[in-house]
Residue, then its C-alpha position, 0 to 999 in steps of 0.5 A: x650697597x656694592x652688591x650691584x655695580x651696574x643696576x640701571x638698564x638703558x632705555x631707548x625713547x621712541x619719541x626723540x629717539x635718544x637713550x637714557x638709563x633707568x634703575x632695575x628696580x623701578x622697571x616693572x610693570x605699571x611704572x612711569x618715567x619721563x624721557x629726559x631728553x624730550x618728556x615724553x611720559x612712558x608706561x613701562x607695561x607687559x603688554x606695550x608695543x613700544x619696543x623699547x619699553x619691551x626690550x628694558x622689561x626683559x633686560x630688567x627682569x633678565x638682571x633680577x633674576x640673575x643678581x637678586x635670584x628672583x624668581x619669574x613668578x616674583x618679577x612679575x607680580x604686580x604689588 
């Protein structure tokens, strides 16, 4: 697939304070992941007020809507 040469956004740990990249694909509302750097389990959740979480759900849904032609209301249905 060379459609997307950057689809990963970068997220920022409110934990350890470092950054690490996560795919477009897998940010969406109810997804988790760990920090990398300290394991800190993070829920990435419309309604967080982790800013960080906020920030890479924004950038993500920003980025499927301008490569994938997503629609806001398609971004956000939760499956």
């Amino acid at each position: 697939m060379t459609e997307q040469t950057d689809d990963r956004i970068k997220v920022n740990c409110t934990k350890c304070k470092n950054s690490f990249r996560e795919r477009v694909r897998n940010l969406r509302s109810g997804y988790q992941t760990q920090c990398p750097h300290c394991s800190r389990m993070i829920t990435f959740d419309e309604g967080s007020d982790d800013l960080g979480v906020g920030r890479a759900l924004t950038q993500a849904r920003r980025h499927r809507t301008r490569v994938l032609g997503e629609t806001p209301e398609t971004s956000t249905r939760s499956g």
